[in-house]
PDB file with one MODEL, atoms N, CA, C and O in Angstrom:
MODEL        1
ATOM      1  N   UNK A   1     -91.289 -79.959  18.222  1.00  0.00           N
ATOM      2  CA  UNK A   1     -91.702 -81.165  18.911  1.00  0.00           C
ATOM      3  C   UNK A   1     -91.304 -81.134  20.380  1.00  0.00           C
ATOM      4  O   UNK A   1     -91.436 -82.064  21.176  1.00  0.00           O
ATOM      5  N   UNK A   2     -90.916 -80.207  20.565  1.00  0.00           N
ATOM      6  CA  UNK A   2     -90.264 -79.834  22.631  1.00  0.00           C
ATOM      7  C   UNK A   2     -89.188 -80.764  22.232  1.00  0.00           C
ATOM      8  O   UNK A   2     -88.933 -81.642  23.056  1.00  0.00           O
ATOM      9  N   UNK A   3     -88.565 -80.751  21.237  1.00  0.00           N
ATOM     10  CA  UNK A   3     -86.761 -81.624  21.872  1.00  0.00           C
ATOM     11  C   UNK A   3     -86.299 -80.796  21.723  1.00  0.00           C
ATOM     12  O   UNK A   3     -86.887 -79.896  21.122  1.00  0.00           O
ATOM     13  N   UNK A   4     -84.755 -80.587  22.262  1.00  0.00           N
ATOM     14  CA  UNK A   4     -83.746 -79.600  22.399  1.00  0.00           C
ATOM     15  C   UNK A   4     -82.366 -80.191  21.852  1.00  0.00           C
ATOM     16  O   UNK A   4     -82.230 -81.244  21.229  1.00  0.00           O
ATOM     17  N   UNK A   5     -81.461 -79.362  22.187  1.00  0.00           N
ATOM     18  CA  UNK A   5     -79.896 -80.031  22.325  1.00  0.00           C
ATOM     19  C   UNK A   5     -78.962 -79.410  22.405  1.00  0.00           C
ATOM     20  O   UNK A   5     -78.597 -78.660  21.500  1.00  0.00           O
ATOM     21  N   UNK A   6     -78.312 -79.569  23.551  1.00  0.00           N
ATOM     22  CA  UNK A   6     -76.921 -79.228  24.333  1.00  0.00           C
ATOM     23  C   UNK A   6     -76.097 -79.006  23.111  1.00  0.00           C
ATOM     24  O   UNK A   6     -76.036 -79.925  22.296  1.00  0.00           O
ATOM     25  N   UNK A   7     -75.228 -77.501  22.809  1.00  0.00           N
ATOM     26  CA  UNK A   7     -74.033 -77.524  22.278  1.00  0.00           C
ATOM     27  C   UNK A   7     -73.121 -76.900  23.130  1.00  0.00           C
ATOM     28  O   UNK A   7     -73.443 -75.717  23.234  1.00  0.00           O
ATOM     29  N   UNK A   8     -71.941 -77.212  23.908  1.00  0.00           N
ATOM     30  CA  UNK A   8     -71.366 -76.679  24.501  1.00  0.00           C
ATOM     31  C   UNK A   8     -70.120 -75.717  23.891  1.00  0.00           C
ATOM     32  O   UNK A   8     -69.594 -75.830  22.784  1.00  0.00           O
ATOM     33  N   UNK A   9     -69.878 -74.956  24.712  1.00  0.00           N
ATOM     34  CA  UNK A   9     -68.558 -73.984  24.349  1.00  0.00           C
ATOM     35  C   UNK A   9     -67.494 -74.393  24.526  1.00  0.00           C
ATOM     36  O   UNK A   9     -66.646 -74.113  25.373  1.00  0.00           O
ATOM     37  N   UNK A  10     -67.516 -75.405  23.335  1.00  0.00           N
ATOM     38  CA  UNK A  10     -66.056 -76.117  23.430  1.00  0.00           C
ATOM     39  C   UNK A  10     -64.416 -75.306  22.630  1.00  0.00           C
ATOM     40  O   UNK A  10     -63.237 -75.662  22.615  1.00  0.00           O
ATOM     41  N   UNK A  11     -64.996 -74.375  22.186  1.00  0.00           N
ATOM     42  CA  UNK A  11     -63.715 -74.137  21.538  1.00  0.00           C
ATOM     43  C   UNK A  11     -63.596 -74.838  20.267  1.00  0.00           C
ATOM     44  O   UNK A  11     -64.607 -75.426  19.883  1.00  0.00           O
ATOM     45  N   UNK A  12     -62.357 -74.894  19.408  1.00  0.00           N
ATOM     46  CA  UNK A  12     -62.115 -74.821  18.500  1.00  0.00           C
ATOM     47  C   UNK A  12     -60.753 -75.057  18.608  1.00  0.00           C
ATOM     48  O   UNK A  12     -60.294 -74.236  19.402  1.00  0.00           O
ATOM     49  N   UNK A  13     -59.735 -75.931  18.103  1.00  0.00           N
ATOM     50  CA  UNK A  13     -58.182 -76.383  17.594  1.00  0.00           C
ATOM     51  C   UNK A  13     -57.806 -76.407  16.324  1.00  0.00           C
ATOM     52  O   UNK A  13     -58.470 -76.287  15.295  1.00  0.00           O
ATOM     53  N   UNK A  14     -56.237 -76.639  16.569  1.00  0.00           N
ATOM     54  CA  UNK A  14     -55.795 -76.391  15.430  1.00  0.00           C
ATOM     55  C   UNK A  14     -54.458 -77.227  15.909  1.00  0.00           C
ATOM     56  O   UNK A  14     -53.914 -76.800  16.927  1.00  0.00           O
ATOM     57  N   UNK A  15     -53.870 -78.398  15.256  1.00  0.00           N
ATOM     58  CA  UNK A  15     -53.123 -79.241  15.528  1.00  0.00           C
ATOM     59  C   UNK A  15     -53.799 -79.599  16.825  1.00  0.00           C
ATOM     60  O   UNK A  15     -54.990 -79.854  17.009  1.00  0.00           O
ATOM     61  N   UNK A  16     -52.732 -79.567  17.750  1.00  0.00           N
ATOM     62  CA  UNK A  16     -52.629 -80.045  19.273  1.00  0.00           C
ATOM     63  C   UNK A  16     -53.429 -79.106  20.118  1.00  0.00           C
ATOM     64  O   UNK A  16     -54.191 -79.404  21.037  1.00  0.00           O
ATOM     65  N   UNK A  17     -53.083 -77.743  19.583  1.00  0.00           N
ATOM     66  CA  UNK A  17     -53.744 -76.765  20.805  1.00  0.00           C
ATOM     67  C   UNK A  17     -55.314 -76.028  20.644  1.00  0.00           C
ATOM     68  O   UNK A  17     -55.555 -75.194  19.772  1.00  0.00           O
ATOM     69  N   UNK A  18     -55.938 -76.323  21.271  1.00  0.00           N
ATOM     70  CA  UNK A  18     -56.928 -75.486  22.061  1.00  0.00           C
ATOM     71  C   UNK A  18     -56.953 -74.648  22.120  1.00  0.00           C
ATOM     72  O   UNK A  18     -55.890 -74.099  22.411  1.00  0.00           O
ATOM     73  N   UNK A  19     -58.576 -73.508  21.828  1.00  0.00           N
ATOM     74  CA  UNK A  19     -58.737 -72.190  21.449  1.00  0.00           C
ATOM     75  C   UNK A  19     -60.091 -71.948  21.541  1.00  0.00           C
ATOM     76  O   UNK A  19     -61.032 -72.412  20.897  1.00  0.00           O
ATOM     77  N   UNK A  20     -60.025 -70.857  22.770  1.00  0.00           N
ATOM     78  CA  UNK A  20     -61.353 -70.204  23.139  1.00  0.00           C
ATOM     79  C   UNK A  20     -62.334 -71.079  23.477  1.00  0.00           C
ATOM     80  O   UNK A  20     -63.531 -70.979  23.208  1.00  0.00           O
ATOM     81  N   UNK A  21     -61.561 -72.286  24.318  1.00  0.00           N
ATOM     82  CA  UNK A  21     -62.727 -73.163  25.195  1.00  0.00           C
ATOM     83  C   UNK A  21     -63.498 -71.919  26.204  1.00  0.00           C
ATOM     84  O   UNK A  21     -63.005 -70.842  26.537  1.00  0.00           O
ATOM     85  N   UNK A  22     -64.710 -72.409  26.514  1.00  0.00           N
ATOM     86  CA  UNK A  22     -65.614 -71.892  27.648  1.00  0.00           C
ATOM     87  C   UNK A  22     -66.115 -70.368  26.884  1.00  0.00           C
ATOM     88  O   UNK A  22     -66.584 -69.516  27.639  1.00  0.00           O
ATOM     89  N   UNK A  23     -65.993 -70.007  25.194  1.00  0.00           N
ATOM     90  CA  UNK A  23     -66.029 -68.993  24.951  1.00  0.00           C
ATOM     91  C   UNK A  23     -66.496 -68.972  23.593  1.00  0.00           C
ATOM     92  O   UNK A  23     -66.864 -67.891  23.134  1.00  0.00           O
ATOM     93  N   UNK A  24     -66.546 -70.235  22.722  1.00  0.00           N
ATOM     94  CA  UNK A  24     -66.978 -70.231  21.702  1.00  0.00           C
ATOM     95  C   UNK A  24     -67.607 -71.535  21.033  1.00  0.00           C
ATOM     96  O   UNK A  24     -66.884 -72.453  21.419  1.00  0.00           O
ATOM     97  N   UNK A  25     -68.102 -71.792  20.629  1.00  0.00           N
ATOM     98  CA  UNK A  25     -68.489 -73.176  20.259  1.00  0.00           C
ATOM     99  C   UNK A  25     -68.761 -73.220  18.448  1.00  0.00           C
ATOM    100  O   UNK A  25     -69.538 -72.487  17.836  1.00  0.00           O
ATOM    101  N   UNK A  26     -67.877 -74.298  17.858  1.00  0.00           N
ATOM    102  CA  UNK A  26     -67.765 -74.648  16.557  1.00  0.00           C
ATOM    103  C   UNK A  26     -68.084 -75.834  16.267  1.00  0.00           C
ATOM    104  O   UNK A  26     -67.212 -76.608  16.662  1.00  0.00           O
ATOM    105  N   UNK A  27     -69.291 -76.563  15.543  1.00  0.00           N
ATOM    106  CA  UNK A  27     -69.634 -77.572  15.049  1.00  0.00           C
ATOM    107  C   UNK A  27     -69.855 -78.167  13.983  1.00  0.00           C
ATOM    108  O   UNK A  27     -70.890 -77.663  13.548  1.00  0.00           O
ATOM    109  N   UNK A  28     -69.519 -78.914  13.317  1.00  0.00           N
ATOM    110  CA  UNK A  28     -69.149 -79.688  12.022  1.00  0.00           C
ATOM    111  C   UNK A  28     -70.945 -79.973  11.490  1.00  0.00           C
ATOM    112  O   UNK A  28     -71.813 -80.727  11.928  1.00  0.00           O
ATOM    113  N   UNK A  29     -70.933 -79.166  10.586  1.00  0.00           N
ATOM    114  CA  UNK A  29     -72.487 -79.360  10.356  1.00  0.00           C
ATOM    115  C   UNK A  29     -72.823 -80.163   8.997  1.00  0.00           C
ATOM    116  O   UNK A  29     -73.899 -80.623   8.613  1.00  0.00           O
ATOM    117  N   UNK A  30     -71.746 -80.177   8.491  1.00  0.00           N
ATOM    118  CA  UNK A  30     -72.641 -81.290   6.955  1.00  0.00           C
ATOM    119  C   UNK A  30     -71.299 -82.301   6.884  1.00  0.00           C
ATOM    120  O   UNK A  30     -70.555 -82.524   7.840  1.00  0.00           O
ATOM    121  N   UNK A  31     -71.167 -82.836   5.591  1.00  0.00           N
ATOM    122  CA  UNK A  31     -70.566 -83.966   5.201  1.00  0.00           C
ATOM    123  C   UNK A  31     -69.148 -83.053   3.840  1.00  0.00           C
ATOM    124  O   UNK A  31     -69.328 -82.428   2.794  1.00  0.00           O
ATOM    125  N   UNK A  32     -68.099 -83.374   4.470  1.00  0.00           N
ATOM    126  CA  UNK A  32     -66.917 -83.046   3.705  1.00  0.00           C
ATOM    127  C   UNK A  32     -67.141 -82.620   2.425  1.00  0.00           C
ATOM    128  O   UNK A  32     -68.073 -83.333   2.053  1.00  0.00           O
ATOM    129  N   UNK A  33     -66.801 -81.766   1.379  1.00  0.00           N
ATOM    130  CA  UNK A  33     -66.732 -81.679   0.095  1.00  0.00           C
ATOM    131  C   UNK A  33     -65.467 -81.916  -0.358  1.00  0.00           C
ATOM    132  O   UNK A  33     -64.643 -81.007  -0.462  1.00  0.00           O
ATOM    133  N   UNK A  34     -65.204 -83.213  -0.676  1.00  0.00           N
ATOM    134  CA  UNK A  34     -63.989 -83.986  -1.154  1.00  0.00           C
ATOM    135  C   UNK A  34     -63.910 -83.066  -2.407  1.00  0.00           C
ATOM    136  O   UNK A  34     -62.731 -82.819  -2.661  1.00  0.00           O
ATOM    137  N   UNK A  35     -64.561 -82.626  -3.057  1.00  0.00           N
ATOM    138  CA  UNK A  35     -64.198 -82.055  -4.592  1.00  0.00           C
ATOM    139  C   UNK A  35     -63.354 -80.731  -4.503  1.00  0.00           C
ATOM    140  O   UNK A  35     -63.027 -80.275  -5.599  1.00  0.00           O
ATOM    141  N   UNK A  36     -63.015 -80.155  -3.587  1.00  0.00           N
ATOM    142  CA  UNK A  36     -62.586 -78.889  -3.521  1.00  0.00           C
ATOM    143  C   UNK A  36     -61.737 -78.800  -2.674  1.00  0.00           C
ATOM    144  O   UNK A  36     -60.820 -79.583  -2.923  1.00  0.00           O
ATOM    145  N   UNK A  37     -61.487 -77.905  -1.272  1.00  0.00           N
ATOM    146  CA  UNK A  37     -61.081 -78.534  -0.238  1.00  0.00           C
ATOM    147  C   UNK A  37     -60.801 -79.093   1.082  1.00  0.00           C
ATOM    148  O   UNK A  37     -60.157 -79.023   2.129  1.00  0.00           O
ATOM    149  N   UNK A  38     -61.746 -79.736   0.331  1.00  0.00           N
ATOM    150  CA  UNK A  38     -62.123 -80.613   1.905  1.00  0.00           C
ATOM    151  C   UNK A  38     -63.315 -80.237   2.512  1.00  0.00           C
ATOM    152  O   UNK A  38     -64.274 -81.000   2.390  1.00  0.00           O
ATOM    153  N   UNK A  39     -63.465 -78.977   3.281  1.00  0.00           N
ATOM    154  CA  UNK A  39     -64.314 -78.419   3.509  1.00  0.00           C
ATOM    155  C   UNK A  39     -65.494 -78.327   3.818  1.00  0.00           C
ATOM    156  O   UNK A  39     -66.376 -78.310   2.960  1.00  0.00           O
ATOM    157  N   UNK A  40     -65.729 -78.253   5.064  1.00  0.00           N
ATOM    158  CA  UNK A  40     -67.367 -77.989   5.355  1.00  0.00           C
ATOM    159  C   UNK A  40     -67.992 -77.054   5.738  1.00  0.00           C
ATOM    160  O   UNK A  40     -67.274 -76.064   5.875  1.00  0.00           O
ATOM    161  N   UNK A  41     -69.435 -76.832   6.081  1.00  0.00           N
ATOM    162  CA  UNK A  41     -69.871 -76.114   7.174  1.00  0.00           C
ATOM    163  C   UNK A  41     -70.172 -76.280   8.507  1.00  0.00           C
ATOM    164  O   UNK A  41     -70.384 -77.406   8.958  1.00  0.00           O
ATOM    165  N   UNK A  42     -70.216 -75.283   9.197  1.00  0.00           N
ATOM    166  CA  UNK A  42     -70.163 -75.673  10.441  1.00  0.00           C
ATOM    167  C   UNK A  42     -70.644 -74.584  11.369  1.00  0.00           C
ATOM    168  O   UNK A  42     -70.052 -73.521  11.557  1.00  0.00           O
ATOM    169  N   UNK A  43     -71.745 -74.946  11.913  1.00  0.00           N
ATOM    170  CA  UNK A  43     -71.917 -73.629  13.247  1.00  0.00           C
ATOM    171  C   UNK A  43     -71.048 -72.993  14.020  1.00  0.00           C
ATOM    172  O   UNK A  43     -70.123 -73.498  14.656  1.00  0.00           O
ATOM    173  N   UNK A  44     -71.264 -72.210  13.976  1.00  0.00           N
ATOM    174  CA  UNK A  44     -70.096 -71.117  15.358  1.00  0.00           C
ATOM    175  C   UNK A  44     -71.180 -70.666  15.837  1.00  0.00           C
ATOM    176  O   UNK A  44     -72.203 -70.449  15.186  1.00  0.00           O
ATOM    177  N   UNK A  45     -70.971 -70.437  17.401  1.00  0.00           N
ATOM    178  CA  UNK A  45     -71.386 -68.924  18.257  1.00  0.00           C
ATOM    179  C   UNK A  45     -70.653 -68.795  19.431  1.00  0.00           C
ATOM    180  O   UNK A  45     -70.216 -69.666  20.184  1.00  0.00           O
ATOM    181  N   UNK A  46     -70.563 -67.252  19.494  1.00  0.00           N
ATOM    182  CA  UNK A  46     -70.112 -66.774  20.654  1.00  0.00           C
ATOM    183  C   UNK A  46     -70.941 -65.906  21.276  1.00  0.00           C
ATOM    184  O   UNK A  46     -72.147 -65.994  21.044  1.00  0.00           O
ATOM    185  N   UNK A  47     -70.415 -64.851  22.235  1.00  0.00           N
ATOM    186  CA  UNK A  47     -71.645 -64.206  22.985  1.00  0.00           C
ATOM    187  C   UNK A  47     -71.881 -63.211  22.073  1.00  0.00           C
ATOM    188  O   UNK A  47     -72.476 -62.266  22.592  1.00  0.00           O
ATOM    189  N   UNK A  48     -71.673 -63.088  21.070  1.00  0.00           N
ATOM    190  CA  UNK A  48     -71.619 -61.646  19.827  1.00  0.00           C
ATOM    191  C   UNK A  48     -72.951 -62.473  18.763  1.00  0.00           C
ATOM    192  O   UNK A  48     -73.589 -61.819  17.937  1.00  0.00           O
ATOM    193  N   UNK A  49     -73.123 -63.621  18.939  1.00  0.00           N
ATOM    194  CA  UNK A  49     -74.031 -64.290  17.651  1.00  0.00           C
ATOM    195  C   UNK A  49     -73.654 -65.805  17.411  1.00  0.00           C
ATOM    196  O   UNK A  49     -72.952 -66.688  17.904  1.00  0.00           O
ATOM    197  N   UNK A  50     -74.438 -65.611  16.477  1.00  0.00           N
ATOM    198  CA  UNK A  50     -73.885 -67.227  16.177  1.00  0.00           C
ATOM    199  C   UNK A  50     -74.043 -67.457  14.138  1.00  0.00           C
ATOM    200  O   UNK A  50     -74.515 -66.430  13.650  1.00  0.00           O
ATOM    201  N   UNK A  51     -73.864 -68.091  13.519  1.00  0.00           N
ATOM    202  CA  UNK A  51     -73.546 -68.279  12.261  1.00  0.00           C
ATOM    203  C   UNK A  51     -73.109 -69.665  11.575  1.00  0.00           C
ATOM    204  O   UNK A  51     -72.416 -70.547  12.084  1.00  0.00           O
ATOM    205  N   UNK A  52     -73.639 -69.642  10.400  1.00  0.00           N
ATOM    206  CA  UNK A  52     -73.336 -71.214   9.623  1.00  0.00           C
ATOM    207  C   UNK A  52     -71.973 -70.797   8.845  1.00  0.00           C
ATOM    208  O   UNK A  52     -72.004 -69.817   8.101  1.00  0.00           O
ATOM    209  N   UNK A  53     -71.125 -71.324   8.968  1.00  0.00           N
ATOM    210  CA  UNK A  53     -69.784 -70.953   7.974  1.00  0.00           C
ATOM    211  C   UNK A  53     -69.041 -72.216   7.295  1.00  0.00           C
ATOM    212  O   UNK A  53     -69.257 -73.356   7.707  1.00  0.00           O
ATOM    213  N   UNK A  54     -67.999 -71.901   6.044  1.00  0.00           N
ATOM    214  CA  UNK A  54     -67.317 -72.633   5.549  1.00  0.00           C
ATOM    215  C   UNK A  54     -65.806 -72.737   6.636  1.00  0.00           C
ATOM    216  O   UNK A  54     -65.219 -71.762   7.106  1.00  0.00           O
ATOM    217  N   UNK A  55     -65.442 -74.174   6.832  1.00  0.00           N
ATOM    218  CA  UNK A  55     -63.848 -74.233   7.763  1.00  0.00           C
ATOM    219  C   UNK A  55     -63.329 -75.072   7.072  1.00  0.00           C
ATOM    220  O   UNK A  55     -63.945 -76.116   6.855  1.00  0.00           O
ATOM    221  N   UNK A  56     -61.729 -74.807   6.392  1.00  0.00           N
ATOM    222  CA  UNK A  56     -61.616 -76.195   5.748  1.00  0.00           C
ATOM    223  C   UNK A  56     -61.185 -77.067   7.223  1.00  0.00           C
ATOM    224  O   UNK A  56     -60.967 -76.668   8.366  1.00  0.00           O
ATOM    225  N   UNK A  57     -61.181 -78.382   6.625  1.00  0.00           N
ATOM    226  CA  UNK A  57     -61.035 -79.452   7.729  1.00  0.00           C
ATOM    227  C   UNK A  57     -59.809 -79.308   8.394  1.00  0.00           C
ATOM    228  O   UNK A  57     -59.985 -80.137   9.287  1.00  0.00           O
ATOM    229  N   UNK A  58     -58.541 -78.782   8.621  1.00  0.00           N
ATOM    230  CA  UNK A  58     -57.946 -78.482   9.341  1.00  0.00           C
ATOM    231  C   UNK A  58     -57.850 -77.336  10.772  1.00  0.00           C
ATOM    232  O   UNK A  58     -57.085 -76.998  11.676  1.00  0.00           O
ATOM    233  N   UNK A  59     -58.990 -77.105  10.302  1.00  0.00           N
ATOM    234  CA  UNK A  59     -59.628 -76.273  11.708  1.00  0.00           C
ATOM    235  C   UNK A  59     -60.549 -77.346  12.514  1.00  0.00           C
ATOM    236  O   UNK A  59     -61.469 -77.961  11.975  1.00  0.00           O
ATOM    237  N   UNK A  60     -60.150 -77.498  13.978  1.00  0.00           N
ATOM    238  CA  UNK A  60     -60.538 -78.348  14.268  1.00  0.00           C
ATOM    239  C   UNK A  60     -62.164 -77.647  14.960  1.00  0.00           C
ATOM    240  O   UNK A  60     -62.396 -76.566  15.500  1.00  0.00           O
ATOM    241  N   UNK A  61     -63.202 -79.017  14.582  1.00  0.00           N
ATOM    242  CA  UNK A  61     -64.471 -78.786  14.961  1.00  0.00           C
ATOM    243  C   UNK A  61     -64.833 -79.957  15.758  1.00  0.00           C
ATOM    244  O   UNK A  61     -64.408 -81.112  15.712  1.00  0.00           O
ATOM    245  N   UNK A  62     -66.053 -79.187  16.785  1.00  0.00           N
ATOM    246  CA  UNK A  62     -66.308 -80.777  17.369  1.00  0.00           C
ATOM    247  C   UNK A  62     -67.837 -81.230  16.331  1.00  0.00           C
ATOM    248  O   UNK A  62     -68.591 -80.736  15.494  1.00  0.00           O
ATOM    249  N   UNK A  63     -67.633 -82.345  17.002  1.00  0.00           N
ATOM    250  CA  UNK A  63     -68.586 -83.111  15.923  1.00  0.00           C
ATOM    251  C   UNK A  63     -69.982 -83.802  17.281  1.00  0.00           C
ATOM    252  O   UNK A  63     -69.699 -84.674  18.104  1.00  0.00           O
ATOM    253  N   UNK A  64     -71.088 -83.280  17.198  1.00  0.00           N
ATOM    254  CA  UNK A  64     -72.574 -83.712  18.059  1.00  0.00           C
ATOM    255  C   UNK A  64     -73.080 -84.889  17.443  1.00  0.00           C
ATOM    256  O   UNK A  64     -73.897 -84.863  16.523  1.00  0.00           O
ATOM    257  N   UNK A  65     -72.473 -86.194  18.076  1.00  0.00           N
ATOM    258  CA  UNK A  65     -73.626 -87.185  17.699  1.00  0.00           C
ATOM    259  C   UNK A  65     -74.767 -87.394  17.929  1.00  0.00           C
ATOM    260  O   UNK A  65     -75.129 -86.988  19.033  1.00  0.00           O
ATOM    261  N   UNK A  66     -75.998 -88.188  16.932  1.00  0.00           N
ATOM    262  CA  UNK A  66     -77.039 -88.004  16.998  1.00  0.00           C
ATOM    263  C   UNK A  66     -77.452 -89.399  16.523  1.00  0.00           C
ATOM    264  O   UNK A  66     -77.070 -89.989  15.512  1.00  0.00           O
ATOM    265  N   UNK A  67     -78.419 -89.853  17.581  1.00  0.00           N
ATOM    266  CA  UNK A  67     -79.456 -91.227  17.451  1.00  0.00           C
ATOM    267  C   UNK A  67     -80.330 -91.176  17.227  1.00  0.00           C
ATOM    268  O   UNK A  67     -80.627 -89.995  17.042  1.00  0.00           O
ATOM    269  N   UNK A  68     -81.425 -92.053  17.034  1.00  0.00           N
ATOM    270  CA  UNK A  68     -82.487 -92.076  16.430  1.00  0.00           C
ATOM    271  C   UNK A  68     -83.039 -92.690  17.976  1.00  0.00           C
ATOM    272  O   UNK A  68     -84.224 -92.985  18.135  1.00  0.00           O
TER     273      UNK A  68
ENDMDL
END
């Protein structure tokens, strides 16, 4: 439909600190699986590719809001 959307290379945390800003970008792509643990998927890419993966929720992801 010609829309797009900005994901930036925000990096990725873990507690407090920050990791591989300006170098990688990780995004929270579905809805938690409370039954197991925790766990979601979530986009990654770096300049090597990019990929859908499992992170449990203590890896920090950013999260792309989206409106209608």
């Amino acid at each position: 439909n010609g829309n797009s959307i900005f994901l930036p290379a925000a990096g990725s945390c873990y507690g407090s600190s920050r990791y591989y800003v300006g170098e990688d970008g990780h995004f929270w792509g579905s809805t938690p699986d409370e039954s197991s643990t925790g766990g979601a998927c979530n986009l990654s890419f770096d300049s090597g590719g990019r990929g859908v993966f499992w992170a449990g929720r203590g890896n920090g992801r950013m999260v792309r809001p989206v409106s209608e």
